[in-house]
C-alpha positions in Angstrom: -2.2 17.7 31.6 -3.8 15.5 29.1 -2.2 12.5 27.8 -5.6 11.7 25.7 -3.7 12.5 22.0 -6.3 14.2 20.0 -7.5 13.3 16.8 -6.1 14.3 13.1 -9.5 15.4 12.4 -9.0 17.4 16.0 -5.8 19.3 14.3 -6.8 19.8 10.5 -10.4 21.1 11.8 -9.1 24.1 13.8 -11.2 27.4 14.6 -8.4 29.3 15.1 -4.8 29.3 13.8 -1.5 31.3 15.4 1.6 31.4 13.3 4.8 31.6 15.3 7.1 33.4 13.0 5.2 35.7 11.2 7.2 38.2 9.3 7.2 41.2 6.9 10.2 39.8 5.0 8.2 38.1 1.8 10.7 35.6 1.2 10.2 34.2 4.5 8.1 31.1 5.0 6.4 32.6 8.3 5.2 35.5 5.3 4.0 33.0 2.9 2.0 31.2 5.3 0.2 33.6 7.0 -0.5 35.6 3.5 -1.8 32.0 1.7 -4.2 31.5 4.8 -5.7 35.1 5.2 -6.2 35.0 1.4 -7.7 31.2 1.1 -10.0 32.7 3.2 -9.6 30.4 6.7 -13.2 30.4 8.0 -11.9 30.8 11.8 -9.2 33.4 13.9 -5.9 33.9 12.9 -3.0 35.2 15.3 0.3 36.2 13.7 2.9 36.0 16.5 6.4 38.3 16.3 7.5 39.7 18.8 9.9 42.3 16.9 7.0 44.3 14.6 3.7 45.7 15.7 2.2 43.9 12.4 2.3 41.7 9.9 0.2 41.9 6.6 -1.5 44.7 7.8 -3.0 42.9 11.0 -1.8 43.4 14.3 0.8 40.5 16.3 1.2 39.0 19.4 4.7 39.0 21.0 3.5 35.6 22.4 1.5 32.7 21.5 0.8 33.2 25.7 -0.4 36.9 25.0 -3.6 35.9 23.0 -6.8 35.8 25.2 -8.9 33.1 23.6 -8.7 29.6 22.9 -5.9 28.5 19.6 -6.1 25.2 18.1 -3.2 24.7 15.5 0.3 26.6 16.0 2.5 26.7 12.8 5.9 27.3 13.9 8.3 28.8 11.5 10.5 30.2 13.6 14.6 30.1 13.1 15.7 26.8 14.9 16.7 28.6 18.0 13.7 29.6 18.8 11.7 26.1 18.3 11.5 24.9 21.6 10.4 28.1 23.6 7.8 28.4 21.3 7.1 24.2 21.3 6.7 25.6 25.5 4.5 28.3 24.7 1.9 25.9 23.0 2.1 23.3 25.4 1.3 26.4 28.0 -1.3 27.8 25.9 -3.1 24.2 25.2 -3.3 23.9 21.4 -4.3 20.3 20.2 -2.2 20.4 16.9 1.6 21.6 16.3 3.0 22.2 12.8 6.9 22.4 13.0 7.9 23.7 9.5 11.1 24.7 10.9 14.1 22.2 9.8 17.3 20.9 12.0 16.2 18.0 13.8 16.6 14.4 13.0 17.7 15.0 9.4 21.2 16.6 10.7 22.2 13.8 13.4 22.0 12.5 17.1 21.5 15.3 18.6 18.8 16.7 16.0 17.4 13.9 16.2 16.8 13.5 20.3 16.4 17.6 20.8 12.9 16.4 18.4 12.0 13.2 19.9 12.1 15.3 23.6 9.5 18.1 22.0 7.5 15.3 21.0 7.3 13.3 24.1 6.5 16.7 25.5 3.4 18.0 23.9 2.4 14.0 24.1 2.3 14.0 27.5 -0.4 17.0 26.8 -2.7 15.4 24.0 -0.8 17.4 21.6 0.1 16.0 18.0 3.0 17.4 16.0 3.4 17.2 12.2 6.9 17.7 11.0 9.2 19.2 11.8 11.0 19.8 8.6 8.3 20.7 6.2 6.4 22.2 4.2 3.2 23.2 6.0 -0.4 22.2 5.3 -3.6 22.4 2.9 -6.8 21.2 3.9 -9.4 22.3 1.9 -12.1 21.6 3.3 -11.2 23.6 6.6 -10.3 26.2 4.0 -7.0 25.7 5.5 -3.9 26.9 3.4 -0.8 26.9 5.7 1.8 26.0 2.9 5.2 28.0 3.3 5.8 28.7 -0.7 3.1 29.3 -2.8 2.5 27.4 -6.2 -1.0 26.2 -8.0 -3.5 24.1 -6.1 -6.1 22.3 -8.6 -8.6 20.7 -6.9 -9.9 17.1 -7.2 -10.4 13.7 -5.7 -6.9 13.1 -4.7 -5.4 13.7 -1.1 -1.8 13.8 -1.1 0.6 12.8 2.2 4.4 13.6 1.2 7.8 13.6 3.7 8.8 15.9 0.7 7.6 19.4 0.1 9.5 19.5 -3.4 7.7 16.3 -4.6 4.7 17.8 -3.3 5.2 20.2 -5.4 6.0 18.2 -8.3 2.5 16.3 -8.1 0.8 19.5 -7.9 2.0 20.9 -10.9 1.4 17.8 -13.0 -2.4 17.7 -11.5 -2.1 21.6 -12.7 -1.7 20.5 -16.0 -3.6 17.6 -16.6 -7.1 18.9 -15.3 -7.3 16.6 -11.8 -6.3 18.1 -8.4 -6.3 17.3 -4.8 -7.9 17.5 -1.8 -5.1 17.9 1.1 -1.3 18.3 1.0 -0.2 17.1 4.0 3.5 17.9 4.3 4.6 15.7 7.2 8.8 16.1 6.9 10.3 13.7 9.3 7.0 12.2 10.2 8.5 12.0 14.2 4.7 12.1 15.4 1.9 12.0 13.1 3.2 9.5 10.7 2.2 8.2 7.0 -0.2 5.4 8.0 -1.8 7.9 10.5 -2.2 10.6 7.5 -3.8 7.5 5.7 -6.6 6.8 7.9 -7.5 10.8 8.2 -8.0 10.7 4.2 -10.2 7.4 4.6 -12.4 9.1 6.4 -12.5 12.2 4.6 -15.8 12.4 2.5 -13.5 14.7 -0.8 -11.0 12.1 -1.1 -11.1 8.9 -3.6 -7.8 8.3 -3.5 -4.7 8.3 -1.5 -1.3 9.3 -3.2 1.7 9.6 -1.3 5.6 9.9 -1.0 7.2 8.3 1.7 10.8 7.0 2.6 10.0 4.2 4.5 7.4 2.2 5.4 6.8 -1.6 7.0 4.5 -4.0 4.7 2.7 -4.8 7.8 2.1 -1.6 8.7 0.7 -0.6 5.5 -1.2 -4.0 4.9 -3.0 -3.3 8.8 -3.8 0.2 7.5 -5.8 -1.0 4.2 -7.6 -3.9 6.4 -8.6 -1.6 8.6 -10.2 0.8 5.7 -11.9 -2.2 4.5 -13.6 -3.0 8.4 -14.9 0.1 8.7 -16.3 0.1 5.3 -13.9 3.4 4.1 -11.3 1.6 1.8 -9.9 4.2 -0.7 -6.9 2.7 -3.1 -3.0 4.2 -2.4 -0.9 4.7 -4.5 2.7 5.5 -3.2 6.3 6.5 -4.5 8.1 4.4 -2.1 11.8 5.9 -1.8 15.2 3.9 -0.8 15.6 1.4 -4.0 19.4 1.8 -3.8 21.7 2.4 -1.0 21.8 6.2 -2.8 18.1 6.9 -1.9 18.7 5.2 1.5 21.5 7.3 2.0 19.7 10.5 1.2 16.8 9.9 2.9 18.3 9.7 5.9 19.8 13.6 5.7 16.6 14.6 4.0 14.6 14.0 7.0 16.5 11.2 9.2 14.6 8.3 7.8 16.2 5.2 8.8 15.3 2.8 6.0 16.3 -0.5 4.5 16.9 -1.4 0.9 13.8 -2.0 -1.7 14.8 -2.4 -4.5 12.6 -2.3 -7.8 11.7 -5.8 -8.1 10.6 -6.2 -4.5 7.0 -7.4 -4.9 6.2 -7.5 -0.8 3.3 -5.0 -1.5 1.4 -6.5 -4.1 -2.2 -7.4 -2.7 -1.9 -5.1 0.0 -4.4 -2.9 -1.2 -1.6 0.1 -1.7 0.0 0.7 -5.4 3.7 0.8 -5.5 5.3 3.3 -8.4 9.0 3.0 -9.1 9.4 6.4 -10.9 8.3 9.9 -9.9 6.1 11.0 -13.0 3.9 7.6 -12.6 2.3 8.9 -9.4 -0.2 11.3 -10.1 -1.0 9.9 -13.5 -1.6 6.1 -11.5 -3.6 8.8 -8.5 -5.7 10.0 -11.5 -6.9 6.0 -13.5 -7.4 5.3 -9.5 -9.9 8.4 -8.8 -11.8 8.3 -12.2 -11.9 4.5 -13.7 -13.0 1.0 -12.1 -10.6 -1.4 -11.4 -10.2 -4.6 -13.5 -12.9 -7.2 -12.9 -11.4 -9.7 -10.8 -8.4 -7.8 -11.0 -7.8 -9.1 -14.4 -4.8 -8.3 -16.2 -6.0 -8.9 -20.0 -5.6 -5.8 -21.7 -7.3 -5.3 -25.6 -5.0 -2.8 -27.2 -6.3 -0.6 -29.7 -4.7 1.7 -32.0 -4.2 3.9 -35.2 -0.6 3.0 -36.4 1.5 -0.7 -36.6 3.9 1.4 -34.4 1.8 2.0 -31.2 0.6 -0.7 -31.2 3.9 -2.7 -31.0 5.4 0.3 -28.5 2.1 -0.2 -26.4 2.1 -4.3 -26.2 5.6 -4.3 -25.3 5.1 -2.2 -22.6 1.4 -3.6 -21.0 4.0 -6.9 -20.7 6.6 -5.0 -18.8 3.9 -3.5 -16.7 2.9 -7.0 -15.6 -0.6 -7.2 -18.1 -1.5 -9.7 -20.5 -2.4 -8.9 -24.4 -4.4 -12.1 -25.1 -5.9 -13.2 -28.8 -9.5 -12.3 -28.7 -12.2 -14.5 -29.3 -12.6 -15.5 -33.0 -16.5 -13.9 -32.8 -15.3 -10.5 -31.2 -12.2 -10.6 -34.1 -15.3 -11.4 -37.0 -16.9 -8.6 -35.3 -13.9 -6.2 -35.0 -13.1 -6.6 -39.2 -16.5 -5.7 -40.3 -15.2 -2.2 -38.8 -12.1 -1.9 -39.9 -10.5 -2.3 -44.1 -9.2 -5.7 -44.7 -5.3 -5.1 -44.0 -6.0 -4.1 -40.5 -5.2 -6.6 -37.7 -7.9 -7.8 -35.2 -6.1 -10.5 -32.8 -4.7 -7.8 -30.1 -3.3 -5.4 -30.9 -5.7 -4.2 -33.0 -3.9 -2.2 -35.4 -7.3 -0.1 -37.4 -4.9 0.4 -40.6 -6.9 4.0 -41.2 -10.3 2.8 -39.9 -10.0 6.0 -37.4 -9.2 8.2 -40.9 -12.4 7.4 -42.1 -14.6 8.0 -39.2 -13.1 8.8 -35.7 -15.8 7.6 -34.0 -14.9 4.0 -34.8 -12.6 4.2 -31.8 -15.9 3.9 -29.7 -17.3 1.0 -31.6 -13.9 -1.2 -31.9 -13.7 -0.4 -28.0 -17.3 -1.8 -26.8 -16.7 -4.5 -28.7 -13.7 -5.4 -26.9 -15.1 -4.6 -23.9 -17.6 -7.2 -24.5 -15.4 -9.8 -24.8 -15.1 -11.6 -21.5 -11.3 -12.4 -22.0 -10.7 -8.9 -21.9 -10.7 -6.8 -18.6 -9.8 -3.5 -20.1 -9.1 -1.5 -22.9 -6.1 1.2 -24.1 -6.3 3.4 -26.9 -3.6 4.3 -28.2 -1.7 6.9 -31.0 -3.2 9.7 -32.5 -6.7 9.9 -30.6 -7.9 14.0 -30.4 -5.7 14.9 -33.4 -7.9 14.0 -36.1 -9.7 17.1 -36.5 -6.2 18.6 -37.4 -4.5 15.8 -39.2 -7.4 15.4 -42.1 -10.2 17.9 -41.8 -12.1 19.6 -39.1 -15.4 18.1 -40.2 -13.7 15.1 -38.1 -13.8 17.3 -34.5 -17.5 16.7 -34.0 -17.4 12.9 -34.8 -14.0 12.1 -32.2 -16.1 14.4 -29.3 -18.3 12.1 -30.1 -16.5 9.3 -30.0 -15.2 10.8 -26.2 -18.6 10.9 -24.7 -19.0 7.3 -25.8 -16.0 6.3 -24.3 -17.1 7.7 -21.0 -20.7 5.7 -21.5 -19.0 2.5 -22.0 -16.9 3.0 -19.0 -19.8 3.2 -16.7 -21.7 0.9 -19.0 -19.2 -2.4 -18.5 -17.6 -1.2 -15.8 -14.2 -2.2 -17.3 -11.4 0.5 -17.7 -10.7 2.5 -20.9 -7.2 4.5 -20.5 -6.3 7.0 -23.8 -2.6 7.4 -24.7 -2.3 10.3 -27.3 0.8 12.5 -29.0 -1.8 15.4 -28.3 -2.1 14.8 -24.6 -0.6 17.9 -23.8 -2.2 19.8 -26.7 -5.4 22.1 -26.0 -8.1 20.1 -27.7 -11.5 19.9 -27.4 -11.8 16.4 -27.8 -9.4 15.4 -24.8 -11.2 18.0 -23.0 -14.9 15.9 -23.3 -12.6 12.7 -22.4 -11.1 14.6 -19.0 -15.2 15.6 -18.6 -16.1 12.0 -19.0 -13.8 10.5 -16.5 -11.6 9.0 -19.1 -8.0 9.7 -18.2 -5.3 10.3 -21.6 -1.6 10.5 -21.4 1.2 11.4 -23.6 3.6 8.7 -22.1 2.6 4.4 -23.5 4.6 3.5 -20.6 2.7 5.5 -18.1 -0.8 4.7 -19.4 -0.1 0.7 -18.9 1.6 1.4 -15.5 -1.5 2.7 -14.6 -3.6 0.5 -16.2 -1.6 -1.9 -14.0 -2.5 -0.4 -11.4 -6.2 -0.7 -11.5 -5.3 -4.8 -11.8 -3.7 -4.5 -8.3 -6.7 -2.7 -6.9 -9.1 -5.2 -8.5 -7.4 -7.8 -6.8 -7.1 -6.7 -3.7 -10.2 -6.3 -3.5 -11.8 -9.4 -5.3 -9.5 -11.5 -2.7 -11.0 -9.4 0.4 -14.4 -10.3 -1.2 -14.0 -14.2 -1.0 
């Protein structure tokens, strides 16, 4: 006996993997599992454990997790509920360091649940063993080439490592990252998080070398706890920015979370402000966490964490739509300087507006690649700490004549060079961000995130403010 709890790094490095639960059926999750990690191509042993067939997937089982001869590190346990604890037994017998309980019925359906889980916890604690879930969806790590997932869906791969109590958001982000060109580095599916817990998953991304950035889900949380997690990144010289969909606004969500995976939790609502300069990003609304994930992986924050946005754009409208919402989002649209306004005119036809925000009144129509110059001259204003582009960016090339497509490309690669140039951020919104285009393409290259949505591309412009300072007040 052991009560030395081993590491996250311990469990999500293993050289061998059992699943408890194996089965032919292909609906099953015990199926999906076991096929997603032979085919990711799991560096290390694999031991498919039924007791009822001969094989699974074409290799041979294990009645028991007790039956294999050599050494297993991470158990996945999709067994029906019944079965849970003998096979909770059979790890604790066989000595694995790691436990993934994907199998649901515990805390999320009531007292009992809820103490039948906290007794197979304290269990495999008093061994060293750590248990993620139960409750969930499973794991990918890859790194460890380590696909453990019970349902199968697209995994892009990127800077991002993702920590969700919920495998259906999970999936959610996924598919968003899918489509917009940016992927991730982990899921970790942690369900009712009765062991390993959020803050814990946390620290394991800080310290591992793929990730950027941290993007999460979670139903509850303390301040404190998250504020001594980010201090702790920055001490040991790993600080990564979080971003987090924080559920439980309304007594609805608190009500649900508790039968989603017996989260006790306490009312927070929209306007609660407790995690601003904690270092961890706060998104109220579902769609604004992968697209906040993706500015924080691929752009600097605000210098200072300033929050004076220039607002460039190619019609009265989006610019009006964008200022409104930079405002709402907390940011600050301030006149520019009379010498950067002289400077911004001698770009743009006399009717077009140059105090911020700079509506180009068909600049853009005459040579796309005027989006660049109005841009660097903004960003060399010192009253401005970033820049968003917004309307019709991408599109010119079909709007007037493809003889524009080579002069907006253009104009994307110099984006990108100014980014790194002044390290200030430069966000795109564009009607054509969901388009195939060539243009958009050279911006994703560049590190130059677009959206479709003005409200989403301030939120996350936002976002980069709160990073910058954060980390401008841990600098003084």
């Amino acid at each position: 006996m052991s009560s030395v709890l081993h590491t996250l790094e311990d469990v999500l490095s293993p050289r061998s993997v059992a699943i408890l639960g194996a089965s032919r059926a292909p609906y099953k999750w015990g199926h999906v599992a076991a096929k997603q990690l032979i085919a990711g191509g799991f560096p290390g042993d694999i031991y498919l454990i039924n007791p009822s067939v001969p094989n699974v997937l074409g290799r041979a089982t294990y009645a028991s997790l007790r039956d294999i001869p050599t050494r297993v590190d991470l158990a996945i346990i999709a067994t029906s509920f019944s079965h849970v604890p003998r096979s909770v037994e059979d790890c604790i017998a066989h000595g694995v360091k790691g436990i993934v309980i994907i199998t649901a019925g515990f805390s999320e359906t009531g007292p009992e649940g809820r103490a039948l889980e906290q007794e197979l916890v304290a269990r495999c604690r008093e061994h060293g063993i750590r248990v993620i879930g139960s409750n969930c969806m499973g794991l990918f790590i890859r790194r460890s080439k380590l696909n453990a997932l019970g349902m199968a869906f697209p995994l892009p791969s990127g800077p991002v490592g993702l920590i969700s109590q919920s495998g259906n958001l999970g999936m959610y982000f996924y598919s968003q990252a899918h489509l917009d060109g940016l992927g991730f580095t982990t899921f970790l599916s942690v369900g009712n998080a009765v062991d390993v817990t959020f803050p814990e998953c946390i620290q394991y991304l800080a310290d591992d070398p793929e990730t950027s950035v941290i993007a999460g889900y979670v139903e509850a949380i303390q301040e404190k706890t998250l504020r001594q997690v980010t201090n702790s990144m920055l001490e040991r010289g790993c600080y990564k920015p979080v971003v987090i969909l924080l559920s439980g606004a309304t007594e609805i969500g608190v009500r649900a979370s508790l039968a989603h995976t017996g989260t006790i939790s306490t009312i927070r609502p929209d306007h609660d402000t407790s995690l601003i300069g904690s270092g961890v990003v706060r998104v109220l609304r579902s769609d604004e966490l992968f697209p906040v994930a993706q500015a924080l992986a691929s752009q600097p924050p605000t210098p200072g964490g300033g929050q004076r946005i220039a607002i460039i754009g190619d019609g009265g409208g989006s610019v009006v739509a964008t200022g409104d919402a930079a405002i709402r989002a907390g940011l600050e649209v301030p006149i520019l300087r009379t010498e950067t306004q002289q400077s911004l005119r001698r770009l743009m036809p006399a009717r077009a507006t140059a105090t911020n925000p700079v509506d180009v009144a068909g600049a853009a129509d005459e040579d796309p690649l005027s989006f660049a110059w109005l841009t660097e001259i903004c960003l060399k204003d010192p009253v401005v700490d970033g820049v968003i582009i917004t309307g019709l960016f991408g599109g010119y090339r079909w709007l007037l004549s493809e003889e524009f497509g080579p002069r907006e490309e253009a104009a994307a690669h110099e984006l990108g060079r100014l980014v790194r140039h002044y390290q200030k951020p430069v966000l795109v919104q564009s009607i054509y961000a969901r388009h195939t285009n060539p243009t958009l393409h050279i911006l994703r290259e560049e590190g130059v995130p677009y959206y479709e949505s003005i409200e989403i591309t301030c939120r996350a412009m936002a976002a980069l403010s709160e990073i910058g300072m954060f980390l401008t007040s841990r600098d003084g």
